[in-house]
C-alpha positions as CSV (number, residue, x, y, z in Angstrom):
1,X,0.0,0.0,0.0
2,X,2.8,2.2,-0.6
3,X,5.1,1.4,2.2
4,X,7.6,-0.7,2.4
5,X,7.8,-3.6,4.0
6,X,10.8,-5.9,5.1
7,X,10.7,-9.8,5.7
8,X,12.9,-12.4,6.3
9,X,13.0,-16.3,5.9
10,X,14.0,-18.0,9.9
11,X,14.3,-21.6,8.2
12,X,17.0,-22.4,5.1
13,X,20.2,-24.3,4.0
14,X,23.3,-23.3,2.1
15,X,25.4,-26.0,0.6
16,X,28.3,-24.4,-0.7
17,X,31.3,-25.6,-3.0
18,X,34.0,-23.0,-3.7
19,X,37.7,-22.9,-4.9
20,X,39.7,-19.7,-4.3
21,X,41.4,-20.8,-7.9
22,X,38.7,-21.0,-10.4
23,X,38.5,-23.8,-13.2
24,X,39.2,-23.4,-16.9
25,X,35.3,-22.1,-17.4
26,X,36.1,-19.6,-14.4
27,X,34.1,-21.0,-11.8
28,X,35.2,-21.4,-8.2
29,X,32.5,-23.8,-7.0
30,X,28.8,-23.7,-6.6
31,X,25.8,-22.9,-4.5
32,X,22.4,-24.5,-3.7
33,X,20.2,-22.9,-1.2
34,X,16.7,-24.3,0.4
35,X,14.8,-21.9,1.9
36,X,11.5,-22.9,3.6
37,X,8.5,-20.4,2.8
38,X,6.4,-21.2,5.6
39,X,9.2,-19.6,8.2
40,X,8.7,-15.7,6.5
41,X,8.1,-13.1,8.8
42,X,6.1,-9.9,6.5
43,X,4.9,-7.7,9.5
44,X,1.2,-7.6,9.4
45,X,1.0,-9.4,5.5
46,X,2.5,-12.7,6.8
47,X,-0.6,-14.4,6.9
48,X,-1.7,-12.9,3.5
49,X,1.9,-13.7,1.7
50,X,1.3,-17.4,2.6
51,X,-2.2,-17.4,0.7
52,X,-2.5,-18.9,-2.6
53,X,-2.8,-15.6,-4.6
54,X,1.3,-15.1,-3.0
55,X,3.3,-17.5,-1.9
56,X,1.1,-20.4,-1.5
57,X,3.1,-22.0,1.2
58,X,0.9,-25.0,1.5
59,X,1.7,-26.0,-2.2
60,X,4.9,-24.7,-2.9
61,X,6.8,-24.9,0.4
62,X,10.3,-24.6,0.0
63,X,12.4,-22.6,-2.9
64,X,15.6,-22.7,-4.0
65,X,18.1,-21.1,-5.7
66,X,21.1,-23.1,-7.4
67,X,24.0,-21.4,-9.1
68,X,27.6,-21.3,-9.9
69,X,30.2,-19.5,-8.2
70,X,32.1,-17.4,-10.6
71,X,34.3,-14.2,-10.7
72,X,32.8,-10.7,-12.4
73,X,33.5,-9.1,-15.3
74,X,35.9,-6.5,-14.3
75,X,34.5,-3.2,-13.1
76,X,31.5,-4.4,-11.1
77,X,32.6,-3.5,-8.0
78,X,31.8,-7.3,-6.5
79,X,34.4,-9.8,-5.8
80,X,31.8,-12.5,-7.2
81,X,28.8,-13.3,-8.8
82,X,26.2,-16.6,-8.2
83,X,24.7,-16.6,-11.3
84,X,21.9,-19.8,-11.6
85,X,18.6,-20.1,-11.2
86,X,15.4,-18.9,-8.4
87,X,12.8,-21.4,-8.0
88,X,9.7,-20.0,-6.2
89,X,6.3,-21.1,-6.5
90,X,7.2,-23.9,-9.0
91,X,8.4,-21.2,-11.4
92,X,11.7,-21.3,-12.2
93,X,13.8,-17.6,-13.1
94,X,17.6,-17.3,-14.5
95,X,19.2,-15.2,-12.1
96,X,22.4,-13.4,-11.1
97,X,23.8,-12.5,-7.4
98,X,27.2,-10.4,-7.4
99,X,28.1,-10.6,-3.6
100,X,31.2,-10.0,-2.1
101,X,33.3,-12.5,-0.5
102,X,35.8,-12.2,2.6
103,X,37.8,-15.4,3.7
104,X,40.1,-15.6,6.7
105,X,41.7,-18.7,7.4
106,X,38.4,-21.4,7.8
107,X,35.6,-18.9,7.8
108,X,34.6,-16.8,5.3
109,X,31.9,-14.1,4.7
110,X,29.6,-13.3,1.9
111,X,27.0,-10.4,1.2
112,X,25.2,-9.6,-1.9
113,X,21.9,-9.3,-3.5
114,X,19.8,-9.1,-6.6
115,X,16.4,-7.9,-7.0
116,X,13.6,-9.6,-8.6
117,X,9.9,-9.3,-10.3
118,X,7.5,-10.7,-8.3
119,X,5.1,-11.9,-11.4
120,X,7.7,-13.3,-13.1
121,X,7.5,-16.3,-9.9
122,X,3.3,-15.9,-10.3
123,X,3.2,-14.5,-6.9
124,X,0.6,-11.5,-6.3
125,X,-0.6,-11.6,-10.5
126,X,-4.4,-10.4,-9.2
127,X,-2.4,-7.1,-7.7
128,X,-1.8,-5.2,-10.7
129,X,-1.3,-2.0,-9.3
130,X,2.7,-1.2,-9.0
131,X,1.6,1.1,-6.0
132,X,-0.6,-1.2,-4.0
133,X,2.1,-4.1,-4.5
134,X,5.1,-3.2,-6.0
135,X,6.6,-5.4,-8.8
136,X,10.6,-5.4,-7.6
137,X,11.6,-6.7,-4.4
138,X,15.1,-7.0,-3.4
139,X,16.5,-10.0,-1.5
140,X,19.5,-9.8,0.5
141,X,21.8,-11.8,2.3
142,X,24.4,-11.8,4.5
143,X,26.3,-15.4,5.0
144,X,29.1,-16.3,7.8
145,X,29.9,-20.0,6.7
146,X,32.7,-21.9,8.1
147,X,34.9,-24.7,6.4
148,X,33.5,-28.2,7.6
């Protein structure tokens, strides 16, 4: 309704492959991510983003997002870039993530981002108005992973 609003998912998975030296196609591993709709927290619109006009939780309750780890073309700023695909609500989206990555000794630290078009994963296509639901939403992270 014109406001923003901030969310954030309590319940996922990372399992993370990465090589500080990439391979002869460039990459330095890969990513695959399971995140479990049902544990978003929306402020007030959490019970309405788990309807089936949304997210459909019930249906669809987990997506994913699977990608290679590679390094940017030069001049982006980022020290990496995921670049894969976003499966929500059973609809599946090519995506890239430039993220930065920090590594000291067995931990390391990754933040990036990417924003997204809601319709594009079918979720909200009855809200057509841009200003009642916006089309973009940005998802962020920010990852401390040790080496196991």
């Amino acid at each position: 309704m014109g406001s923003e609003v901030t969310g954030r998912f309590a319940d996922w998975t990372a399992q993370i492959s990465y090589a500080q030296t990439p391979d002869a196609e460039g990459r330095h591993g890969d990513v695959t991510v399971t995140v479990s709709i049902p544990s978003l927290t929306l402020g007030s619109v959490t019970d309405q983003a788990m309807g089936p006009d949304f997210f459909d939780a019930e249906a669809h309750p987990r997506a994913t997002f699977t990608a290679d780890i590679l390094s940017p073309e030069q001049g982006t700023g980022q020290s990496h870039v995921a670049r894969g695909t976003l499966t929500i609500k059973g609809q599946s989206v090519p995506v890239e993530m430039p993220f930065t990555l920090d590594i000291d000794g067995d931990s390391a630290r990754a933040q990036g981002g990417l924003s997204v078009d809601r319709r594009k994963f079918d979720i909200g296509l009855d809200t057509k108005d841009e200003g009642t639901l916006g089309f973009t939403v940005d998802i962020s992270f920010d990852l401390t992973a040790r080496r196991g």
